[in-house]
DOGU-698101 format. One record per residue (C-alpha): residue number from 0; x, z, y. Coordinates in Angstrom, 1 decimal. Last residue first. Layout:
# residues N
lomar seq=NUM, x=X, z=Z, y=Y
...
***
This chain:
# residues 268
lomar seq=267, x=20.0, z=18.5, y=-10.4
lomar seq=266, x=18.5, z=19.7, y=-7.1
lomar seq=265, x=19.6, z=16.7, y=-5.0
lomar seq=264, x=17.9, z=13.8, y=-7.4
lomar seq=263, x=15.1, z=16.3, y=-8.1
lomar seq=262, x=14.0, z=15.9, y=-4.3
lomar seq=261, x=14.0, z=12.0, y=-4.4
lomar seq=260, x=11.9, z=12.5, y=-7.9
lomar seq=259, x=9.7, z=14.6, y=-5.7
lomar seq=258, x=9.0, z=12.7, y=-2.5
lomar seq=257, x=8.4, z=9.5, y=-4.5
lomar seq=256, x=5.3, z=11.5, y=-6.9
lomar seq=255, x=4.4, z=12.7, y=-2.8
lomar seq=254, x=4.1, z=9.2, y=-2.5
lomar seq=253, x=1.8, z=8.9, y=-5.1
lomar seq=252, x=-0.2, z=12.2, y=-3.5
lomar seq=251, x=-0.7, z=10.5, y=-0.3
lomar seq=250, x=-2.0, z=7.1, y=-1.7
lomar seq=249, x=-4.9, z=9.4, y=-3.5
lomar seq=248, x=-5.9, z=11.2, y=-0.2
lomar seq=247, x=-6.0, z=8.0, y=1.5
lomar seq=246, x=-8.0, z=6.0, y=-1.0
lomar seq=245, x=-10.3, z=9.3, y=-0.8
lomar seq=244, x=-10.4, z=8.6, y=3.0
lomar seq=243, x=-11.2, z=5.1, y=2.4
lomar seq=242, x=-14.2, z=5.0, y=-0.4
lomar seq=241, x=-15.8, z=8.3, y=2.0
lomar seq=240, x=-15.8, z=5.4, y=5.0
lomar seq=239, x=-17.1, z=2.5, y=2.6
lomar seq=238, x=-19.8, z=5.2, y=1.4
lomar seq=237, x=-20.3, z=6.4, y=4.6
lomar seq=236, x=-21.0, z=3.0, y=6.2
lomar seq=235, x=-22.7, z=1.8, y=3.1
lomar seq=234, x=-25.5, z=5.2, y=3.9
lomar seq=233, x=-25.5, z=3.9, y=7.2
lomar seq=232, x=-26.9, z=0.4, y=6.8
lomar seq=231, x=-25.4, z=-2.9, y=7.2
lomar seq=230, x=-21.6, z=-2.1, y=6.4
lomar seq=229, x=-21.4, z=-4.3, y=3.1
lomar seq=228, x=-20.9, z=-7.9, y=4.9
lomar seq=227, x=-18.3, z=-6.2, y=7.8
lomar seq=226, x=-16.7, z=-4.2, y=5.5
lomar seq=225, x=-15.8, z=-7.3, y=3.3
lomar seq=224, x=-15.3, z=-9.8, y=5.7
lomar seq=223, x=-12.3, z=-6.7, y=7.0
lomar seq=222, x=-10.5, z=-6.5, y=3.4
lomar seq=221, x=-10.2, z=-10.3, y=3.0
lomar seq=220, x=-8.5, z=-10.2, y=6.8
lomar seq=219, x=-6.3, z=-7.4, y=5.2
lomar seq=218, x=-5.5, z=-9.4, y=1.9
lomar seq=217, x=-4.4, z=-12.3, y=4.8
lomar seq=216, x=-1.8, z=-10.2, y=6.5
lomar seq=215, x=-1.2, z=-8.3, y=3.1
lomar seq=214, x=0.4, z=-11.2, y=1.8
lomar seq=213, x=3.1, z=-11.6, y=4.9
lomar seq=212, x=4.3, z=-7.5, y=4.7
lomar seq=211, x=4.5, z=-8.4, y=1.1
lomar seq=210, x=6.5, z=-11.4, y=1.1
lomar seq=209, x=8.9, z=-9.5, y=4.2
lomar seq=208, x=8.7, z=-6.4, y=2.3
lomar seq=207, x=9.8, z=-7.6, y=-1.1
lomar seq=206, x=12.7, z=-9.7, y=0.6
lomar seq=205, x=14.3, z=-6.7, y=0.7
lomar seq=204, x=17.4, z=-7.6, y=-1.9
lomar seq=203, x=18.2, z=-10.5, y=0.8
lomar seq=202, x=19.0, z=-8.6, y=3.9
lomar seq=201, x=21.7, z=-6.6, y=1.9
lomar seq=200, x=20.9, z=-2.8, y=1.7
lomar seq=199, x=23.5, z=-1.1, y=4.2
lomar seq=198, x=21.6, z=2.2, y=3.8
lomar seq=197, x=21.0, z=3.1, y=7.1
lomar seq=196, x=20.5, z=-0.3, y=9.1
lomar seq=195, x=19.3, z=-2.3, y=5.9
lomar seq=194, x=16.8, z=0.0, y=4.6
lomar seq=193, x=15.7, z=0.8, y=8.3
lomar seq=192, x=15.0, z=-2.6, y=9.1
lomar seq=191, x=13.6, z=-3.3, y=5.8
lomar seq=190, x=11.1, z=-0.4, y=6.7
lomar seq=189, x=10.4, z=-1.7, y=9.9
lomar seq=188, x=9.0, z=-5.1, y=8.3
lomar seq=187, x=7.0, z=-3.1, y=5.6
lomar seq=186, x=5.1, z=-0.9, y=8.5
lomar seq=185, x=3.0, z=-3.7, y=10.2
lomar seq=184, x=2.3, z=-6.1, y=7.2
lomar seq=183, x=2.2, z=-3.4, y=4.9
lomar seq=182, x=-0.7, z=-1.8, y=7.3
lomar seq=181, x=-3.0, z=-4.9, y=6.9
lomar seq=180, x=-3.8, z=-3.0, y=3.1
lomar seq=179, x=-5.6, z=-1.0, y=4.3
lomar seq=178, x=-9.1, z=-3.3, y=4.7
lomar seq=177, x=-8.1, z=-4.2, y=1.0
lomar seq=176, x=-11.3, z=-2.4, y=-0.2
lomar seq=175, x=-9.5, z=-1.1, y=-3.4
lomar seq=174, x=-12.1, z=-0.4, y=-6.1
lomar seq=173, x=-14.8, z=-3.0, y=-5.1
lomar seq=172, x=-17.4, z=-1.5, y=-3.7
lomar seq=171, x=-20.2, z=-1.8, y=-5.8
lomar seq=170, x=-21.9, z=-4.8, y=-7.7
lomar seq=169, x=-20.0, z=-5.0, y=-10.5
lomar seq=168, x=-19.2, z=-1.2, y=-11.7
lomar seq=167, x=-15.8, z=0.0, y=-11.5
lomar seq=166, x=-15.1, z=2.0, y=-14.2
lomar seq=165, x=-11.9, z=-0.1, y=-15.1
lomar seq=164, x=-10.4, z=0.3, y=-11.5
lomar seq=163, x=-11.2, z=4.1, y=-11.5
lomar seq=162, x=-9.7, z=4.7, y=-15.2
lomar seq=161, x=-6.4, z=2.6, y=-14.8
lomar seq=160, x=-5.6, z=4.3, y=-11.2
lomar seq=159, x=-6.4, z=7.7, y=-12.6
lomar seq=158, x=-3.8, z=6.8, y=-15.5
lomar seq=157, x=-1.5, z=5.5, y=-13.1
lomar seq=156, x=-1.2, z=8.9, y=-11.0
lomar seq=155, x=-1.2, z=11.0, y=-14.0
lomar seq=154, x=1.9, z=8.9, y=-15.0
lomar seq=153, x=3.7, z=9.5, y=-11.2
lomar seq=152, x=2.9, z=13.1, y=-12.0
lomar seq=151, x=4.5, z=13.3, y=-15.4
lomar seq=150, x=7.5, z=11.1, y=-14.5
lomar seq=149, x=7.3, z=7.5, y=-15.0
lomar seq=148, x=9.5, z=6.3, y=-18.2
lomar seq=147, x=12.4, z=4.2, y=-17.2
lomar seq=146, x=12.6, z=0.6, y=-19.6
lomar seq=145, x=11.5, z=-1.7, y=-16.7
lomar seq=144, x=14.3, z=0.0, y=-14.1
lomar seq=143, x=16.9, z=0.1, y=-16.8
lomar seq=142, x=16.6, z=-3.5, y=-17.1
lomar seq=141, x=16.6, z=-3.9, y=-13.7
lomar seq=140, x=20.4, z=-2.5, y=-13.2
lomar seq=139, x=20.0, z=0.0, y=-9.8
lomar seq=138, x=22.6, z=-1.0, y=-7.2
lomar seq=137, x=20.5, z=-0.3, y=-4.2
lomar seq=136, x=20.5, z=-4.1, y=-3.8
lomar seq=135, x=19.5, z=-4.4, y=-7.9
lomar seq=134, x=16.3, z=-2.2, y=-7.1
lomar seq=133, x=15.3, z=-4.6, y=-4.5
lomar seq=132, x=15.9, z=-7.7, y=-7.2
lomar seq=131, x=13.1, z=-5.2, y=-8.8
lomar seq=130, x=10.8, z=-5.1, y=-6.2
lomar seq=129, x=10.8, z=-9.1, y=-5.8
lomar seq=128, x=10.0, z=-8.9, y=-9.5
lomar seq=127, x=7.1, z=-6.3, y=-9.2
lomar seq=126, x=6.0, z=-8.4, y=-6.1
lomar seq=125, x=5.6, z=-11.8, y=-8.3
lomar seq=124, x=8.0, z=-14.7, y=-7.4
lomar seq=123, x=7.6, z=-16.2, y=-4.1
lomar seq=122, x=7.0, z=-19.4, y=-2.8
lomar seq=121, x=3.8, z=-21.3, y=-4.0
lomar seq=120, x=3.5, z=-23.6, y=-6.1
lomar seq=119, x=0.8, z=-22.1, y=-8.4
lomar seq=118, x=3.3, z=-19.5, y=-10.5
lomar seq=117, x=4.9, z=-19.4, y=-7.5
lomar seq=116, x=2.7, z=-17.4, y=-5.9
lomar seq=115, x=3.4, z=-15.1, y=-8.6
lomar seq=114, x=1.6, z=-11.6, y=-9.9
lomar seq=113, x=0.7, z=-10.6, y=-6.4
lomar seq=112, x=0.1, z=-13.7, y=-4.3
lomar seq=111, x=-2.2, z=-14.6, y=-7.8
lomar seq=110, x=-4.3, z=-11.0, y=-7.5
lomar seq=109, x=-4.8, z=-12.0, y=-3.9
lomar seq=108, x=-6.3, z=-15.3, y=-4.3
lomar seq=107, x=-8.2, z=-14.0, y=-6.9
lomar seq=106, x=-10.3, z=-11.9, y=-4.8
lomar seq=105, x=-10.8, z=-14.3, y=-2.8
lomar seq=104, x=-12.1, z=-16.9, y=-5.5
lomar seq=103, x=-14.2, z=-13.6, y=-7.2
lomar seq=102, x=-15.5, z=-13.0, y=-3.7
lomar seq=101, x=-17.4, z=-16.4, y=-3.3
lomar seq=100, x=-18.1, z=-16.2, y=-6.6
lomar seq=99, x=-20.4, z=-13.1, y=-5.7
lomar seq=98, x=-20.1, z=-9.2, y=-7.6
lomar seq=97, x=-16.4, z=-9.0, y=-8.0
lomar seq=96, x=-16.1, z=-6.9, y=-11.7
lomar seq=95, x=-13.2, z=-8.9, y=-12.9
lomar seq=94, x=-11.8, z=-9.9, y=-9.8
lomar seq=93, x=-11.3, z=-6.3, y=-9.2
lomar seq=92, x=-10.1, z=-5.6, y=-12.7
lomar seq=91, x=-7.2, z=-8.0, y=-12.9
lomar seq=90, x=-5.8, z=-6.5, y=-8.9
lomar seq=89, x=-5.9, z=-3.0, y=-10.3
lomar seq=88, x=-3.9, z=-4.7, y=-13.1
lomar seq=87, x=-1.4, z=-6.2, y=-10.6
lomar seq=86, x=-1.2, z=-3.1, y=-8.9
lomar seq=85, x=-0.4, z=-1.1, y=-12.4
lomar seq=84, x=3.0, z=-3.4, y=-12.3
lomar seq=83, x=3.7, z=-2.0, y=-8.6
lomar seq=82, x=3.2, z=1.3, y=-9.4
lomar seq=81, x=5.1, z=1.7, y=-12.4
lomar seq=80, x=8.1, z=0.0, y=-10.1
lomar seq=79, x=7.4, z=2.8, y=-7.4
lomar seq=78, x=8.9, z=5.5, y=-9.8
lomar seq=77, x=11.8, z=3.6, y=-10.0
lomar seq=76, x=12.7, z=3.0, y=-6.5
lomar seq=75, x=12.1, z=6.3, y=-5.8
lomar seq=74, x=14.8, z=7.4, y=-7.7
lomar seq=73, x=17.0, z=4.9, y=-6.5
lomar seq=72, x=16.0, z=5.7, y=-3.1
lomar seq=71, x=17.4, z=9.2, y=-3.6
lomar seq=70, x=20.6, z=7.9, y=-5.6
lomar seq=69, x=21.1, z=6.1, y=-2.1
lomar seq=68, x=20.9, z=9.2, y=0.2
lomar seq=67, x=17.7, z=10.0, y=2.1
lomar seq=66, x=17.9, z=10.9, y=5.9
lomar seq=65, x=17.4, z=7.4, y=7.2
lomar seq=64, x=15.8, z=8.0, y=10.3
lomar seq=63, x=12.9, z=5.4, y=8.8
lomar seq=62, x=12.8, z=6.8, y=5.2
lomar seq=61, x=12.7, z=10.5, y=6.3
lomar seq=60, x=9.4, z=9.4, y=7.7
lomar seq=59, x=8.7, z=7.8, y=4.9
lomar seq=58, x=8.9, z=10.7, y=2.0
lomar seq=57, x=7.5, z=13.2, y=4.7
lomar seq=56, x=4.4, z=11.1, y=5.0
lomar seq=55, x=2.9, z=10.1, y=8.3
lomar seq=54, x=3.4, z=6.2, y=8.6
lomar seq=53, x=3.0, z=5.1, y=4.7
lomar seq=52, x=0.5, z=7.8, y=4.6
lomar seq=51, x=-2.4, z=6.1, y=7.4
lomar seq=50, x=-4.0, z=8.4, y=9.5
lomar seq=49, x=-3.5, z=6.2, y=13.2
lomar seq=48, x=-3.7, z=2.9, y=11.2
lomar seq=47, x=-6.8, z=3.6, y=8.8
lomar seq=46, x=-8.6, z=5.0, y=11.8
lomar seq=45, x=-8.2, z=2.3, y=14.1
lomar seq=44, x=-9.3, z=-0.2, y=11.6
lomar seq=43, x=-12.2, z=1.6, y=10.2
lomar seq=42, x=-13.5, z=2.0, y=14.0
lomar seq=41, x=-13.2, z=-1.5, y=14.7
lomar seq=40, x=-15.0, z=-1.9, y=11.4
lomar seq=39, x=-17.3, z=0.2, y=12.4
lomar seq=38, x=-18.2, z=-1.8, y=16.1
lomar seq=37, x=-18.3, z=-5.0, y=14.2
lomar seq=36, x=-21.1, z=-3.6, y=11.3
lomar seq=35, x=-22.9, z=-2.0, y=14.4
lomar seq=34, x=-22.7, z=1.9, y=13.8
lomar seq=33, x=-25.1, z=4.2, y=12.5
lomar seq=32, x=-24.5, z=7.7, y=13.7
lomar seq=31, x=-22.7, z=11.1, y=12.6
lomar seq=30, x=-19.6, z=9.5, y=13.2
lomar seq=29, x=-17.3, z=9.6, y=9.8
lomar seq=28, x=-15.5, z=12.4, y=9.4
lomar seq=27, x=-11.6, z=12.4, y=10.3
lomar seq=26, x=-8.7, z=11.9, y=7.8
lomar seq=25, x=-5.3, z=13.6, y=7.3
lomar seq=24, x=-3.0, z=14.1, y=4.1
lomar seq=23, x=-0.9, z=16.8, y=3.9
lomar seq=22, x=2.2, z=18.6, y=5.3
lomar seq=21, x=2.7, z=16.0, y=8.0
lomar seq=20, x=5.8, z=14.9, y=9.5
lomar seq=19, x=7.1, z=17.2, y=12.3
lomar seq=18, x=7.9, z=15.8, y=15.7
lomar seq=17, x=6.8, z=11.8, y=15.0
lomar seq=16, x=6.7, z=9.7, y=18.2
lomar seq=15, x=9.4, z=7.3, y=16.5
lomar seq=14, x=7.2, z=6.6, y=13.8
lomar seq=13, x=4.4, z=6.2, y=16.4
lomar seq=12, x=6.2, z=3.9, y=18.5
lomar seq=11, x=7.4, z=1.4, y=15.7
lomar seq=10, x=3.4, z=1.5, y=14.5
lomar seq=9, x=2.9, z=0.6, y=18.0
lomar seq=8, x=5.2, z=-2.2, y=18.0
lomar seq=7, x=4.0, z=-3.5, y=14.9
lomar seq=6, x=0.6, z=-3.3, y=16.1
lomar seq=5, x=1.1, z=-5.5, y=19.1
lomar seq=4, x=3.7, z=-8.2, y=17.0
lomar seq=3, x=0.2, z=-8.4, y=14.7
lomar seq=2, x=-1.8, z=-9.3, y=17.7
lomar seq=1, x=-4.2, z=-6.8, y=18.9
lomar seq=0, x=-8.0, z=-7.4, y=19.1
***
C-alpha cells in the first residue's frame, strides 16, 4: 500500500493534470460481483481518491492555481465555519448510535481530536477554532465569523446533515464512514501550500490543515476496520459503496454552497 508522502504526490499530480474541472460530481458503479472484504476496500480506496470533490471541484481547483481573490476566500471562509461546528455534532451523534463499545471508544476518539485535543492534553484546540484563527489570516474578525448567518443553500445543507446524523439507526452504517476522510491528510497540506504561495496567508493562520490533515490520518485508518468488518456479504458491499457515492454527491453540492458565495463576492 502507498505511503502517505506516495499519495500526496499523486494527489499533487492529479491537481496539476486537471484540464477542465468538473461540472458535477462523478462516481462509478459498484462491480457487479462479491469482492473479498481486503480486495473492496482496496477498491473503496482507489475510488474515493481518484472521484473525490476536494480534488475535482471547480471551487478547489481554482483554489490550488490561486485564481480566487481574498474577499472570495473570506466568503468561503464563512460559509465553511457552519460546517465545521455541524461536524462536531455529526461527530456527537455517531458515537451516539455506534453499535459495539469497541466502536463507541473509536468513535470518540475522533469526535474529541475534533472538538479539542486539548481539552484531554493533547495539542490542538478544536478544528472550528483553528478555522477561525484561519479566518483572522485572511483578515476576517472571528466574531463576525460566529455571528454570520449561512446562506440559504449552505443552511439546507446543515439541516440535511442534522436530519441524516440524528436518523441514524444503531446498528447501521454509521452516518459518515470516515474511509474519506484519509483524503484531508493528502489534499489539506497542498492547500496550505497554495493558501500561503498565492494569497500570502501567514504559515501560522493554517495550522487548521496541518492538525486536520494529521487527525484524518488515523479517522481514515478508523474508516478502513470499519469496511473491512461490515463488507462480508454483497448486499453490505453495495450498501457501504451506495453510503459513499451519495456522501460524494452531498460533499459536492456544499462546496458548490463555497463556489457561490465566492461568485456573489464578484457579482455584487
Amino acid at each position: 500500500m502507498a505511503s502517505i508522502t506516495e499519495l500526496r504526490d499523486r494527489v499533487r499530480t492529479m491537481f496539476h493534470a486537471i484540464d477542465a474541472p468538473w461540472r458535477y460530481p462523478r462516481f462509478p458503479e459498484l462491480p457487479p460481483e462479491f469482492l473479498p472484504p481486503e480486495k473492496f476496500l482496496e477498491l473503496v480506496s482507489e475510488t474515493v481518491l481518484t472521484y473525490h470533490t476536494k480534488i475535482n471541484h471547480p471551487f478547489v481547483v481554482k483554489l490550488i492555481r490561486g485564481e480566487w481573490t481574498i474577499k472570495q476566500l473570506q466568503a468561503w471562509v464563512k460559509e465553511d465555519f457552519h460546517a465545521k461546528v455541524q461536524t462536531l455534532q455529526n461527530d456527537a451523534y455517531i458515537v451516539a448510535t455506534a453499535p459495539t463499545l469497541d466502536e463507541l471508544q473509536e468513535q470518540l476518539k475522533v469526535l474529541l481530536s475534533e472538538s479539542g485535543e486539548n481539552l484531554a492534553g493533547g495539542k490542538y484546540p478544536s478544528h472550528p477554532e483553528l478555522w477561525l484563527r484561519f479566518c483572522e489570516g485572511l483578515g476576517l474578525e472571528r466574531e463576525a465569523v460566529m455571528r454570520s448567518e449561512p446562506s440559504p443553500l449552505m443552511q439546507v445543507i446543515l439541516d440535511a446533515e442534522r436530519y441524516k446524523s440524528m436518523k441514524q439507526t444503531v446498528g447501521d452504517l454509521p452516518a459518515n464512514l470516515r474511509v474519506g476522510e484519509k483524503i484531508n491528510a493528502l489534499v489539506h497540506p497542498i492547500w496550505a501550500e497554495s493558501l500561503r504561495d498565492h494569497y500570502r496567508v501567514r504559515p501560522e493562520a493554517l495550522e487548521f490543515f496541518i492538525a486536520h490533515g494529521e487527525a484524518d490520518q488515523d479517522h481514515g485508518k478508523l474508516g478502513e476496520q470499519i469496511v473491512l468488518r461490515r463488507a462480508a456479504t454483497y448486499e453490505a458491499q453495495k450498501a457501504i459503496w451506495m453510503h459513499l457515492k451519495r456522501s460524494q454527491a452531498k460533499q459536492w453540492v456544499t462546496y458548490d454552497a463555497f463556489y457561490q458565495a465566492a461568485m456573489q463576492v464578484e457579482d455584487g
